[in-house]
C-alpha positions, 0 to 999 in steps of 0.5 A: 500500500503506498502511503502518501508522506508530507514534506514535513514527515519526510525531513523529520524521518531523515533528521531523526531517524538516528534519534527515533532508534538511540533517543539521544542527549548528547550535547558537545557544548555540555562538555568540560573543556579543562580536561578529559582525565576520566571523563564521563559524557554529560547527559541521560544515561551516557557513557565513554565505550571503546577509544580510537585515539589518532594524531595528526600534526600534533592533535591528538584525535580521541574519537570514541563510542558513545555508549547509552545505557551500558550497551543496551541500546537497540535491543543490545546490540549497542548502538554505538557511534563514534564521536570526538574530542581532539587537543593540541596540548592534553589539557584542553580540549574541544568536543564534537558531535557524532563523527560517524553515526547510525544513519540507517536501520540495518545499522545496529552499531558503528563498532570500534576501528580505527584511522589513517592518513593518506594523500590528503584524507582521513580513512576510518574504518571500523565495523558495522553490527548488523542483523542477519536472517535474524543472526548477529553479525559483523561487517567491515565498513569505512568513511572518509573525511578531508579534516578527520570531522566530517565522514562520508560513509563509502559505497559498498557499505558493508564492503566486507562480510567475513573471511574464508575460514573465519567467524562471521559473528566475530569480524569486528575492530580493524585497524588500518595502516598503510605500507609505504608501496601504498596498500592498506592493511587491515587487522580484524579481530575474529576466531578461526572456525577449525581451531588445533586446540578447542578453546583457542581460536581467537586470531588477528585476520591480516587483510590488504588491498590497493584499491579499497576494493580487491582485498587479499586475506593473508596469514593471521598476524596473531592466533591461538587465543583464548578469546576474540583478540578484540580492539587491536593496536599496530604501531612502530616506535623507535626502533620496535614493532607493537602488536597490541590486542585485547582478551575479555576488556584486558589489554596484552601486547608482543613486540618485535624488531620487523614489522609483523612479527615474529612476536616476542613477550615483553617483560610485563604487560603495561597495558593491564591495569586492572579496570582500564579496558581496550587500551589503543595508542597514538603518538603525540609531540616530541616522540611521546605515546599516549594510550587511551582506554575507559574504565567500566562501570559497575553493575547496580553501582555496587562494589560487589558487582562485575564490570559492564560496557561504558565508563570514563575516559582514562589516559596514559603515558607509555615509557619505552624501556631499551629492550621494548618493553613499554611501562606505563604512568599518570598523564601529567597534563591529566591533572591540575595544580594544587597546593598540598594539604597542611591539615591532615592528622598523622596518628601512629599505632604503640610500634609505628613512629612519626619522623616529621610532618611528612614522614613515618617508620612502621614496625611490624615486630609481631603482626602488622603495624598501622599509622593512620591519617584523618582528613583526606578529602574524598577528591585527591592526590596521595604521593609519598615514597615506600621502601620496605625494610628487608624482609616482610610479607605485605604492605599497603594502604586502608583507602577511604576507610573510617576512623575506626579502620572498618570498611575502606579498599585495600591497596597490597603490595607483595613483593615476594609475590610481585603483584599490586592489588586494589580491591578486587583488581590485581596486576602481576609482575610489578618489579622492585617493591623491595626497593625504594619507590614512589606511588601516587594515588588519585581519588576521583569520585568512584574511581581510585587510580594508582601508579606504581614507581612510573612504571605500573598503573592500577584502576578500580572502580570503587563506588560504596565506601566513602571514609575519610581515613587512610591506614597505612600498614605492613606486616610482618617487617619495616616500612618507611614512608617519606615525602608524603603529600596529600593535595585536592584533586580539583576538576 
């Protein structure tokens, strides 16, 4: 039956169909603009999802998916977009609407992707979420821009449904580069159909093409993973390759002196940080990487819960060793200057020592000993220098505990172990406990975020303890704490 559609339906059908599927709020002006260390949208229900940061002539260009309502959106399958913020300093920056949107009904979600530029013009290319015959699929799509803002989505769209051998349902996340003859390279993140060993068919389909139309599938760059390698990162810095990939939210990298491989395990892996999922890099000025990634929120805002899609934005500043292991720290420009807290109330415990306004000694002879401070602002940066004095079991901190040391998260370090723990997050292989070091612990809202001697960084998400008490503690031997300073975490 052919229904006869006024001029004002017809405008409103195509301005809103993207609202009539996702109802969404999403204002850039509403934005904060001073800094985007753990930002989270403002807006209804609004969440930071996968990041695809990317830089060109200085800018850092942080596109990422616009969550609504952790994933649920069009009946699950995400309804994600990409949108942008973008930097000439890491301090400020400028937000943008929807870069690359659901424009059409079929489009379930613009999944995670990536971007390169190539004679004149921003390529993106990333996955589409899709439907059919009823079955979820993912498809390969990309756009193109003159000033990496304004896409234009290219013809066919799907251009690539999946390859030979490969999993039509998982064949998401591409990421792009170009060789210098000129061919693009895609890397997908998918699971062979015939894997050796059930449980181990995660893998990284390597695809190239010279006219965006004719691609070659090659060898896998990566396979025999546990799960979907999701999200994957290829970059060369200095005199090293990086394949970065990650496994249910947590990031993994190998390394290699030639650009696909063979890999090789570097010493720990810098990108696990407990809570701070898919991690993607870009370079930025004076030979500097920046990594991007998002902690998840909690299901029911409970810290008894497990993590679902969407959260805060969090950056971080790689280091590269001489043998090309990465470390990982605090984004500098991610936090603004304060003046250290005077006011905060140092009580040791019968064992423990006050050394001066800055300092304590904690003596374990028989247990644990404790020095608790009183007055720490729920918003703040925590410094001090850990050395443990020979041999000991543990040490660590009561984070936003009450007074009477009830409640509160614990951050354990073990050096016999060598992990950091914060909650119910850990990392392993964190090197030097038995020495000097220094850590630094931000508390922002439900986000507690630590980096461990420049080297290791640990997040949580921590939503239900709200004390303003911090014990610290070591058993079974001797710690030393100096140059403590506590300052307000401004906004």
């Amino acid at each position: 039956m052919k229904i006869k559609i006024t001029f004002l339906f017809l405008a409103v059908s195509l301005f809103g169909q993207l609202n009539a599927q996702l109802n969404l709020n999403y204002d850039p002006e509403a934005q904060p603009t001073d800094n985007i260390q753990y930002f989270c949208p403002k807006g209804d229900n609004l969440f930071v999802g996968d990041c695809i940061p990317f830089n060109r002539h200085g800018t850092y260009y942080l596109y990422w998916l616009l969550d609504s309502g952790h994933h649920s959106a069009l009946n699950g399958l995400g309804g994600h977009q990409w949108t942008l913020s973008t930097s000439t300093d890491l301090k400020t920056w400028k937000h943008y609407p929807v870069v690359i949107g659901i424009d059409e009904e079929w489009e379930k979600s613009i999944c995670t992707g990536s971007v390169v530029y190539n004679k004149g013009k921003f390529y993106a290319f990333y996955a589409t979420r899709l439907l059919v015959d009823g079955k979820v699929n993912e498809q390969l799509s990309y756009a193109i821009s003159d000033d990496g803002i304004h896409f234009k989505k290219q013809k066919p769209n799907p251009f690539f449904a999946s390859a030979p051998g490969y999993s039509a349902r998982d064949f998401r996340d591409p990421k792009v580069f170009v060789d210098p003859s000129g061919a693009f390279h895609l890397l997908v993140s998918s699971r062979t159909e015939n894997a050796p060993l059930k449980g181990f068919a995660g893998a990284l389909v390597h695809m190239t093409s010279k006219d965006l139309k004719t691609w070659s599938v090659k060898q896998p760059v990566l396979y025999g993973q546990k799960a979907v390698p999701e999200c994957p990162d290829y970059f060369k810095w200095n005199d090293w390759h990086y394949l970065v990939y990650s496994i249910d939210g947590d990031t993994y990298y190998v390394k290699s002196k030639n650009p696909l491989g063979p890999w090789e395990q570097p010493e720990y892996q810098a990108f696990a940080q407990g809570w701070f999922n898919v991690a993607k890099t870009a370079e930025f000025k004076n030979n500097r990487r920046i990594a991007a990634g998002w902690i998840p929120s909690r299901r029911d805002n409970s810290d008894d819960n497990g993590e679902i899609f969407g959260g805060n934005a969090v950056l971080r500043e790689l280091i590269q060793t001489p043998n090309g292991t990465l470390a990982a720290k605090f984004l500098e420009e991610g936090f603004k200057n304060s003046t250290p807290l005077s006011s905060i109330k140092i009580i040791p415990d019968a064992t423990s020592k006050k050394l001066s306004d800055n300092s304590f000694l904690l003596d374990a002879k028989d247990g644990t000993a404790v020095v608790r401070l009183e007055g720490v602002p729920f918003r703040s940066r925590i410094s001090f220098q850990a050395e443990a004095q020979g041999l000991h079991d543990e040490f660590g901190l009561m984070l936003r505990a009450k007074d009477d040391g009830s409640n509160g998260y614990r951050l354990a370090f073990s050096s016999l172990d060598q992990t950091a723990t914060l909650h119910d997050a850990r990392i392993n292989s964190v090197e030097n406990l038995d020495k000097k070091i220094t850590i630094e612990i931000a508390l922002a809202d439900d986000i507690v975020d630590t980096e461990i001697n420049r080297q290791r960084c640990l997040v949580n998400r921590l939503i239900n303890q709200k004390g303003e008490a911090v014990f610290f503690y070591v058993k079974h031997g001797k710690l030393l704490i100096s140059d403590l300073k506590i300052l307000p975490l401004t906004r």
